[in-house]
Jmol script that loads the backbone (N, CA, C; Angstrom):
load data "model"
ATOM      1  N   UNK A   1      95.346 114.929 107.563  1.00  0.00           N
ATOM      2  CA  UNK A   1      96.652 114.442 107.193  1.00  0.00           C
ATOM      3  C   UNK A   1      97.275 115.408 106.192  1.00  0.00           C
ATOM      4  N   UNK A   2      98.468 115.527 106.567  1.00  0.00           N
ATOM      5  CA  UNK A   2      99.356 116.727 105.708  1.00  0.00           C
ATOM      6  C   UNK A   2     100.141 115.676 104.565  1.00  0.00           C
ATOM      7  N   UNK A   3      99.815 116.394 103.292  1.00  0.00           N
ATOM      8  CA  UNK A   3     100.572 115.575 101.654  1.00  0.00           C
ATOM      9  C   UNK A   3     101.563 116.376 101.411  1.00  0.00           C
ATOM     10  N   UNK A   4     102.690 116.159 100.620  1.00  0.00           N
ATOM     11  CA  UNK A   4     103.568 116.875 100.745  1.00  0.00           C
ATOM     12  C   UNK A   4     103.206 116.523  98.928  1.00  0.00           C
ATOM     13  N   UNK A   5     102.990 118.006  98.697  1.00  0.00           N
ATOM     14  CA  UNK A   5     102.404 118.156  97.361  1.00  0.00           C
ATOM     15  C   UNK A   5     103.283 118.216  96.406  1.00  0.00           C
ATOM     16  N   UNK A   6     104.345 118.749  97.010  1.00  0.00           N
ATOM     17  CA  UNK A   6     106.041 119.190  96.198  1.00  0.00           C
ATOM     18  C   UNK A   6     106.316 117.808  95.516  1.00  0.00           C
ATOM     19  N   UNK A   7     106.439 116.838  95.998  1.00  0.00           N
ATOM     20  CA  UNK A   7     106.750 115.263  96.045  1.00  0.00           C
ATOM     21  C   UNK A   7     106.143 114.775  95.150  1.00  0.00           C
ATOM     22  N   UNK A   8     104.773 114.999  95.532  1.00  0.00           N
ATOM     23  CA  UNK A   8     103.594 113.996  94.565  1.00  0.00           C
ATOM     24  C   UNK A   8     103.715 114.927  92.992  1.00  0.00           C
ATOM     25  N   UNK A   9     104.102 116.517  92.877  1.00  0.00           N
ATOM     26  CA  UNK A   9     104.316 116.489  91.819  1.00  0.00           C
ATOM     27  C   UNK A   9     105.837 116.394  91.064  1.00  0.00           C
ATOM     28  N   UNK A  10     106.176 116.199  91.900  1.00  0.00           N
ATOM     29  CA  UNK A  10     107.235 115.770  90.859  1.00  0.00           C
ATOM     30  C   UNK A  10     107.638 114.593  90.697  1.00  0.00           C
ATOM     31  N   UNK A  11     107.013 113.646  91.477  1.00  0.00           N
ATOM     32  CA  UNK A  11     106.646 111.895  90.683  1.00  0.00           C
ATOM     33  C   UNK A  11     106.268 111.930  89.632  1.00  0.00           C
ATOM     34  N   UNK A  12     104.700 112.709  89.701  1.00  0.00           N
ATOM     35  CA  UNK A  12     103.911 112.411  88.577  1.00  0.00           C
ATOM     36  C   UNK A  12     104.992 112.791  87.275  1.00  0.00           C
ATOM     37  N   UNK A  13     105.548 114.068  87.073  1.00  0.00           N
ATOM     38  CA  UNK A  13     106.538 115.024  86.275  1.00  0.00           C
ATOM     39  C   UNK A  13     107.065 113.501  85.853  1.00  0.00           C
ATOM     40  N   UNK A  14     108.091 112.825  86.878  1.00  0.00           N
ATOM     41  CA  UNK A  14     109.061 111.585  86.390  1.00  0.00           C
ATOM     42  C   UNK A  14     108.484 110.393  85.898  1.00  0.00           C
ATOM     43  N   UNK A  15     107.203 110.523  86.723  1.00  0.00           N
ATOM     44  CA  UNK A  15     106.531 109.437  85.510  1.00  0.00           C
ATOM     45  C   UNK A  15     106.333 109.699  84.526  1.00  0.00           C
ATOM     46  N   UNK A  16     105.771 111.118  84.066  1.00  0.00           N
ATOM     47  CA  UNK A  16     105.330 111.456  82.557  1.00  0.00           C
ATOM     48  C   UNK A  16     106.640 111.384  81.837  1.00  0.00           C
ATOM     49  N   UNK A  17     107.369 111.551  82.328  1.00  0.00           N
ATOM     50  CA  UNK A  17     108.917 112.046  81.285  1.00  0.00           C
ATOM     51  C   UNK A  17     109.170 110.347  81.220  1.00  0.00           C
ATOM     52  N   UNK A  18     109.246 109.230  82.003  1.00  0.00           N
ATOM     53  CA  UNK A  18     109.409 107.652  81.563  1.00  0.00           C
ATOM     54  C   UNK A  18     108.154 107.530  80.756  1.00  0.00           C
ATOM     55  N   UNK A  19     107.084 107.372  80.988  1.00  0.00           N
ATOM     56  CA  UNK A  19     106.071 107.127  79.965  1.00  0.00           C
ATOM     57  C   UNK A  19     106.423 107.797  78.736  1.00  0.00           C
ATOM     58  N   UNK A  20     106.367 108.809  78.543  1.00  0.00           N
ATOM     59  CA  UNK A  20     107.180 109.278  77.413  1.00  0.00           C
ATOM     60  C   UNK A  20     107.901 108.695  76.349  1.00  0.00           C
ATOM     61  N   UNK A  21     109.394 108.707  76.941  1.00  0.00           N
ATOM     62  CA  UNK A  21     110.309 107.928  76.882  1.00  0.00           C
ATOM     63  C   UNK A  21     109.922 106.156  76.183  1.00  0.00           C
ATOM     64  N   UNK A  22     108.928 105.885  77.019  1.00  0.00           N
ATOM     65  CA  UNK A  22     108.766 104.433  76.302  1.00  0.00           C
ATOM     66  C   UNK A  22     107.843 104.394  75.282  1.00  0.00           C
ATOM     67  N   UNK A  23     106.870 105.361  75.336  1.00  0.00           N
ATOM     68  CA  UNK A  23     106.015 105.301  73.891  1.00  0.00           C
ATOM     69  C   UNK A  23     106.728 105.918  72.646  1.00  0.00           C
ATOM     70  N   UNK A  24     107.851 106.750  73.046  1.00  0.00           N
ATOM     71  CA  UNK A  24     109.156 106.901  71.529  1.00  0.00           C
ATOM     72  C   UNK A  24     109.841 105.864  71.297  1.00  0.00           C
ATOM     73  N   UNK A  25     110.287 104.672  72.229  1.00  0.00           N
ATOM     74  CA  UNK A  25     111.085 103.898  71.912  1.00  0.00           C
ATOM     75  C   UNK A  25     109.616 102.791  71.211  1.00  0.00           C
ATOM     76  N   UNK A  26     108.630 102.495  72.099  1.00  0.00           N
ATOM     77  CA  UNK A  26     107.640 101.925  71.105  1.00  0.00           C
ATOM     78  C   UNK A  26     107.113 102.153  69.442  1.00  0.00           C
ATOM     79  N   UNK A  27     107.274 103.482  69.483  1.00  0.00           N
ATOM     80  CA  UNK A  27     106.951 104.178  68.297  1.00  0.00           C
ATOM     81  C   UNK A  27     108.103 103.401  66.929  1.00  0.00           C
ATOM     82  N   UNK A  28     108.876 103.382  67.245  1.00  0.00           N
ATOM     83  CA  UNK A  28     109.810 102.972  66.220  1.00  0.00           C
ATOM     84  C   UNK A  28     109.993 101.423  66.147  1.00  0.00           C
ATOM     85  N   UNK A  29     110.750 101.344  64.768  1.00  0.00           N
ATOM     86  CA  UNK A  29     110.815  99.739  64.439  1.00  0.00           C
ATOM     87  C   UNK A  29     111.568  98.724  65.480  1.00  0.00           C
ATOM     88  N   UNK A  30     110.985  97.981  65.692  1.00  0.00           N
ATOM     89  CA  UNK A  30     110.988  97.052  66.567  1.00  0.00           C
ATOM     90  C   UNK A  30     112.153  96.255  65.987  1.00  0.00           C
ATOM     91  N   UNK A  31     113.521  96.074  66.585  1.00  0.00           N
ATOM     92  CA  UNK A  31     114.068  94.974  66.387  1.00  0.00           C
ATOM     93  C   UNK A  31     114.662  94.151  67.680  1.00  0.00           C
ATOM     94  N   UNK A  32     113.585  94.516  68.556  1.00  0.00           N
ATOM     95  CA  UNK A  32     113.714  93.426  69.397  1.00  0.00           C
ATOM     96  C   UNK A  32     112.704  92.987  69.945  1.00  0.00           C
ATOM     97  N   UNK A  33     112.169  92.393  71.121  1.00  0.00           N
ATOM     98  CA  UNK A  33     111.250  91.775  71.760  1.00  0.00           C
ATOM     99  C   UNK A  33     110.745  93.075  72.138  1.00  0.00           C
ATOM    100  N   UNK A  34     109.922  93.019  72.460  1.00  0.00           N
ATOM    101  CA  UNK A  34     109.314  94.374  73.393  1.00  0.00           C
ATOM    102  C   UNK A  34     108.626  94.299  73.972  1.00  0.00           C
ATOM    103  N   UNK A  35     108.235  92.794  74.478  1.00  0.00           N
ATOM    104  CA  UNK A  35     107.427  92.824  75.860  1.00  0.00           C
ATOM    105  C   UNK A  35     107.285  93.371  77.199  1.00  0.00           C
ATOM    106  N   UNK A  36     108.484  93.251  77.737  1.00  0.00           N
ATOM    107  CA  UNK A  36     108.866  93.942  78.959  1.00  0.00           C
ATOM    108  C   UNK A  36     108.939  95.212  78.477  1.00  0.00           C
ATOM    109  N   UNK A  37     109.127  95.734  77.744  1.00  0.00           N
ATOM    110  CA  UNK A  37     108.669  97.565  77.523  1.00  0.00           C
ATOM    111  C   UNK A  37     107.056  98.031  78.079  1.00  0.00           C
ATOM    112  N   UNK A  38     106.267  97.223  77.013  1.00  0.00           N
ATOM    113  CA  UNK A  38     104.945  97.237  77.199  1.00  0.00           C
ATOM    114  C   UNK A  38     104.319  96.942  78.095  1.00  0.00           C
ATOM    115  N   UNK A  39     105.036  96.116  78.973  1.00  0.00           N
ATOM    116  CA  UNK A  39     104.383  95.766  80.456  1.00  0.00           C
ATOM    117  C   UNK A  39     104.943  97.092  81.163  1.00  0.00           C
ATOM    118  N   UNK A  40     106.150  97.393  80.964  1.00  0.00           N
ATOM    119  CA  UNK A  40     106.600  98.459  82.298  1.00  0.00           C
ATOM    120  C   UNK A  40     105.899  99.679  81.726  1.00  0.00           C
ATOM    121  N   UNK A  41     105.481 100.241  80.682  1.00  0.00           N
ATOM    122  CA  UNK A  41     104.831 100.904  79.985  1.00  0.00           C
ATOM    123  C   UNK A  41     103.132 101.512  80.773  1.00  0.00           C
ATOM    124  N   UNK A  42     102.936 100.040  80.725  1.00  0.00           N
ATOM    125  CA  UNK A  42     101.462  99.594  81.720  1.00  0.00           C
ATOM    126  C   UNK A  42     100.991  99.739  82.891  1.00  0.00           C
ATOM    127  N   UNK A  43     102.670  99.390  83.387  1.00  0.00           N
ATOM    128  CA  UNK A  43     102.723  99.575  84.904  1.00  0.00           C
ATOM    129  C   UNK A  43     102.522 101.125  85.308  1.00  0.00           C
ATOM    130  N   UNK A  44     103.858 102.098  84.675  1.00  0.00           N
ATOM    131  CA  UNK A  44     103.936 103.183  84.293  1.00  0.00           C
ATOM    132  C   UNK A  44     102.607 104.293  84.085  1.00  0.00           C
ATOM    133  N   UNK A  45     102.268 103.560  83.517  1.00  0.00           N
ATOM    134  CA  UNK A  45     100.373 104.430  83.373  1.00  0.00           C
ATOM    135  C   UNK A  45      99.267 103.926  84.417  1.00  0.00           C
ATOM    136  N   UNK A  46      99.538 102.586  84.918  1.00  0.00           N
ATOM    137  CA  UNK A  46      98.602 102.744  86.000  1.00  0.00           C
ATOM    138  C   UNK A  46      98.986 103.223  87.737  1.00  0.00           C
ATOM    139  N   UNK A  47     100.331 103.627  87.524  1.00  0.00           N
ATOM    140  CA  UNK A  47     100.879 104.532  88.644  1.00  0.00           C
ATOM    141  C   UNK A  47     100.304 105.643  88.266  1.00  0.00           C
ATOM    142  N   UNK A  48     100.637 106.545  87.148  1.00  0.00           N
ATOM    143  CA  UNK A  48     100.140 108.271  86.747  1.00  0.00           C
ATOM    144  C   UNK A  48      98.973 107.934  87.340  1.00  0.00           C
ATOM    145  N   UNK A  49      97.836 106.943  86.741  1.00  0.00           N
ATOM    146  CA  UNK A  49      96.363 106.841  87.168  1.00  0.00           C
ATOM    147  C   UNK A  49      96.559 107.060  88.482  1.00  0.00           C
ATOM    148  N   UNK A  50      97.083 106.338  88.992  1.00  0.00           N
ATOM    149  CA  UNK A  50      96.919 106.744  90.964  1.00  0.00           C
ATOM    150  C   UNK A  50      97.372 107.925  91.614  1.00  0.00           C
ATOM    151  N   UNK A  51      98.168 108.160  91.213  1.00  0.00           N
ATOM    152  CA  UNK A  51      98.663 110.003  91.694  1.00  0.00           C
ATOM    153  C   UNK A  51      97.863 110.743  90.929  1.00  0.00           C
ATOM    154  N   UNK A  52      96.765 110.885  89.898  1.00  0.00           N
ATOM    155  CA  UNK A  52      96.177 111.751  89.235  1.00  0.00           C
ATOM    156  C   UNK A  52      94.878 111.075  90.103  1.00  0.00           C
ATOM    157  N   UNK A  53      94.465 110.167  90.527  1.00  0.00           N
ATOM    158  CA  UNK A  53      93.395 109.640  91.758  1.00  0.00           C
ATOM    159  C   UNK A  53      93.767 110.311  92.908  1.00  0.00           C
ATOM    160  N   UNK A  54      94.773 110.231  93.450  1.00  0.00           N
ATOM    161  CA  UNK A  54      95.604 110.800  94.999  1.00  0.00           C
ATOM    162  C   UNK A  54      94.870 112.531  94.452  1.00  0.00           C
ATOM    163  N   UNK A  55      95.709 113.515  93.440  1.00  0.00           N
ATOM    164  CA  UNK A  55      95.865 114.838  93.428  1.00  0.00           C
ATOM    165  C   UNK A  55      94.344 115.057  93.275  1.00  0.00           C
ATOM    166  N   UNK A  56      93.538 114.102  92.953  1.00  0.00           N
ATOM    167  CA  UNK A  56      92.132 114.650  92.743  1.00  0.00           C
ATOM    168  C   UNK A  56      91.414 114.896  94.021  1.00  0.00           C
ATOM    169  N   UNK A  57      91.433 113.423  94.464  1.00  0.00           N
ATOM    170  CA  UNK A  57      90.949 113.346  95.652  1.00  0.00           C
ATOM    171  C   UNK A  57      91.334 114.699  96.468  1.00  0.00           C
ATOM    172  N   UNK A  58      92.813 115.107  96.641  1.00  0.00           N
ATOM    173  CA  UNK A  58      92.407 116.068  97.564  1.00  0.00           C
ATOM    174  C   UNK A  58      92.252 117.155  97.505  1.00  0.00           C
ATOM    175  N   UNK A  59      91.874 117.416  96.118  1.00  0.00           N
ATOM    176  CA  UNK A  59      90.982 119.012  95.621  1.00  0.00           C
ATOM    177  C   UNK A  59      89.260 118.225  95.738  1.00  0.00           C
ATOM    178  N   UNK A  60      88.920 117.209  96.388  1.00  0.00           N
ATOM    179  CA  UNK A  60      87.991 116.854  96.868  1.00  0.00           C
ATOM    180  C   UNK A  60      86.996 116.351  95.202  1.00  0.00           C
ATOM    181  N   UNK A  61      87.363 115.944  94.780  1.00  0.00           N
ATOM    182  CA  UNK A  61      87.312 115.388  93.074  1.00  0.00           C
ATOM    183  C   UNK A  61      87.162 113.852  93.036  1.00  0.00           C
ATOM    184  N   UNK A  62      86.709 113.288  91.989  1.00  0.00           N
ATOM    185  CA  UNK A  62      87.139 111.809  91.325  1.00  0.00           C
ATOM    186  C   UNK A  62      87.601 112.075  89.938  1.00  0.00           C
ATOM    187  N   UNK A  63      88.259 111.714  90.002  1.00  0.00           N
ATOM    188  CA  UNK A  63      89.389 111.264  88.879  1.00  0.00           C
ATOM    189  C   UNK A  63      88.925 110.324  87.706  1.00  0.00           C
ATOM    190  N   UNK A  64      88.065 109.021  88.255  1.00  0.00           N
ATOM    191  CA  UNK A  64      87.517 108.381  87.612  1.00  0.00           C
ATOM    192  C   UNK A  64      85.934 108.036  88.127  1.00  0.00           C
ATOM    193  N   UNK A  65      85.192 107.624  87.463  1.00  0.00           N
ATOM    194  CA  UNK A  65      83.364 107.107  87.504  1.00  0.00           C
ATOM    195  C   UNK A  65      82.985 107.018  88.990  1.00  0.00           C
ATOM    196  N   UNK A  66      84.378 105.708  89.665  1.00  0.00           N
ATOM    197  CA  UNK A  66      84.032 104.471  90.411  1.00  0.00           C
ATOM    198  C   UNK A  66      84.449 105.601  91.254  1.00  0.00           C
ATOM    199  N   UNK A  67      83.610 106.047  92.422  1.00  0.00           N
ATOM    200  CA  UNK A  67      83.718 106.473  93.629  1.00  0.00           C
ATOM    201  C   UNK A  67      84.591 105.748  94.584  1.00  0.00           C
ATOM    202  N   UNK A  68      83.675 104.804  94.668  1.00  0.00           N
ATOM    203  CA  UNK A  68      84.997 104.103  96.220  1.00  0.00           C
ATOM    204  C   UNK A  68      86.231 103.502  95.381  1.00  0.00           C
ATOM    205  N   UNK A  69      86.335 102.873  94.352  1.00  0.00           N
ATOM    206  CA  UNK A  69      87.877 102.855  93.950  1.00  0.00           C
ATOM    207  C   UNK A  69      88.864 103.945  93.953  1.00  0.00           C
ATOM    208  N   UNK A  70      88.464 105.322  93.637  1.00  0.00           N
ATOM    209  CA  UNK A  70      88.986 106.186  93.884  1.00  0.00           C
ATOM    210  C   UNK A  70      89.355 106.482  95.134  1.00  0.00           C
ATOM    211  N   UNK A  71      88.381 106.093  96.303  1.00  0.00           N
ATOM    212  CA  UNK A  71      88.466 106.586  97.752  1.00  0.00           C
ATOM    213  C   UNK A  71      89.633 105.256  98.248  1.00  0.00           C
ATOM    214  N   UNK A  72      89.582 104.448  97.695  1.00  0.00           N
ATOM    215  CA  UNK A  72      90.409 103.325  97.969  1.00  0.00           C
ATOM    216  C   UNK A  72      91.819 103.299  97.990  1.00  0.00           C
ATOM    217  N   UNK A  73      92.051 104.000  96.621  1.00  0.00           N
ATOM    218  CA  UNK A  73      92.927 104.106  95.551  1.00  0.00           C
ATOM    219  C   UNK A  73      94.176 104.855  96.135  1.00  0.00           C
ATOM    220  N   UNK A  74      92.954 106.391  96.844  1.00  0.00           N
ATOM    221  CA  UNK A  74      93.479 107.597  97.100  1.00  0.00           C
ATOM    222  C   UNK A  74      94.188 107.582  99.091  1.00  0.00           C
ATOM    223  N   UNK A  75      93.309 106.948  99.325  1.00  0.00           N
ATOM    224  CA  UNK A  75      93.948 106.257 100.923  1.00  0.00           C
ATOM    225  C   UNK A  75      94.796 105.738 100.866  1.00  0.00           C
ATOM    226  N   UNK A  76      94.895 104.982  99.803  1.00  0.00           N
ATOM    227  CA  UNK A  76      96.572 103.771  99.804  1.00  0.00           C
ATOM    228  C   UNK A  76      97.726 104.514  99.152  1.00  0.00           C
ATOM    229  N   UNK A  77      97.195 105.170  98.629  1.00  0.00           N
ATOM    230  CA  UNK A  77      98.407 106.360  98.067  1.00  0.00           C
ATOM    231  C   UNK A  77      98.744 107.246  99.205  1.00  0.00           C
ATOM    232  N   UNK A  78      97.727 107.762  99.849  1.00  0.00           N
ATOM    233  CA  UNK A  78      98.295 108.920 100.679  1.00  0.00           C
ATOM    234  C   UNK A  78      99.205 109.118 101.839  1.00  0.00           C
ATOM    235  N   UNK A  79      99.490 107.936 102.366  1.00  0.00           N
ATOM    236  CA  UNK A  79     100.097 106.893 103.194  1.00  0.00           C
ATOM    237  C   UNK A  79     101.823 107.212 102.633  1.00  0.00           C
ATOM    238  N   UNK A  80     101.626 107.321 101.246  1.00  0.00           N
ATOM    239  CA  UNK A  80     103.339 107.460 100.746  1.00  0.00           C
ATOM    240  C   UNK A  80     103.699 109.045 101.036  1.00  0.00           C
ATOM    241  N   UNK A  81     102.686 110.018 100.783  1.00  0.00           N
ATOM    242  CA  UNK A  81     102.681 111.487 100.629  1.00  0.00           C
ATOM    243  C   UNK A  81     102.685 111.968 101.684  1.00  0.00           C
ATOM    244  N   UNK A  82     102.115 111.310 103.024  1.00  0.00           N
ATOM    245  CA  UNK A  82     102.122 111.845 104.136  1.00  0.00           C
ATOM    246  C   UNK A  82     103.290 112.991 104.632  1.00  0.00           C
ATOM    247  N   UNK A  83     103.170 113.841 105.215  1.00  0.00           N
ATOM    248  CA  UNK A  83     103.806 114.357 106.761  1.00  0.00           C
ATOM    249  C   UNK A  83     103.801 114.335 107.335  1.00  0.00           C
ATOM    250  N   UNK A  84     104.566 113.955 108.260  1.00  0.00           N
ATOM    251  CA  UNK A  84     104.605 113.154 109.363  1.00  0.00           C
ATOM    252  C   UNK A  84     104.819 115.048 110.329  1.00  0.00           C
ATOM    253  N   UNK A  85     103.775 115.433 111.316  1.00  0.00           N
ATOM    254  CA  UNK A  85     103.940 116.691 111.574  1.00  0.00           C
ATOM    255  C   UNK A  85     103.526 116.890 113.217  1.00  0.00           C
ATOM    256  N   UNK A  86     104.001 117.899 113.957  1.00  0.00           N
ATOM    257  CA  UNK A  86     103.300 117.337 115.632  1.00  0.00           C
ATOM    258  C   UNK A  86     102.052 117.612 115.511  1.00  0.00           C
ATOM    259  N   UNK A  87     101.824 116.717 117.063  1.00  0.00           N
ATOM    260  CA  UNK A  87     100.452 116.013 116.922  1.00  0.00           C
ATOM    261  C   UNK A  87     100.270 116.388 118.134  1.00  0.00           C
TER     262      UNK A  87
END
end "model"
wireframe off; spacefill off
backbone 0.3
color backbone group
């Protein structure tokens, strides 16, 4: 299966630059609620985790300990990255 690598990095790029973004606005005094920051925050980092699972996997790597979560992880991701190319 062909990944279109161009793509997957420059998600990851837009995720890092929002993650970013919300740990400066976390960083400072709070005068409001900030729950929903910290959740999308969360969310935010356990996407990077999966495209840094996806880019590992296919330099033939784990990313993290858990083998088949990674192999899991990295199948359900790759599905978005695909190229669709003749067959």
């Amino acid at each position: 299966m062909n990944i279109d690598n161009q793509r997957l990095k420059q998600d990851r790029r837009a995720l890092e630059g929002r993650i970013r973004s919300m740990k400066a606005l976390l960083r400072t005094t709070w005068t409001e609620p900030m729950a929903t920051v910290q959740r999308s925050l969360l969310a935010a980092k356990r996407e990077a985790t999966e495209l840094c699972i996806l880019r590992a996997h296919l330099r033939g790597k784990l990313h993290l300990p858990d083998a088949d979560r990674c192999k899991e992880v990295a199948q359900r991701r790759m599905l978005d990255y695909r190229i669709e190319g003749p067959q």
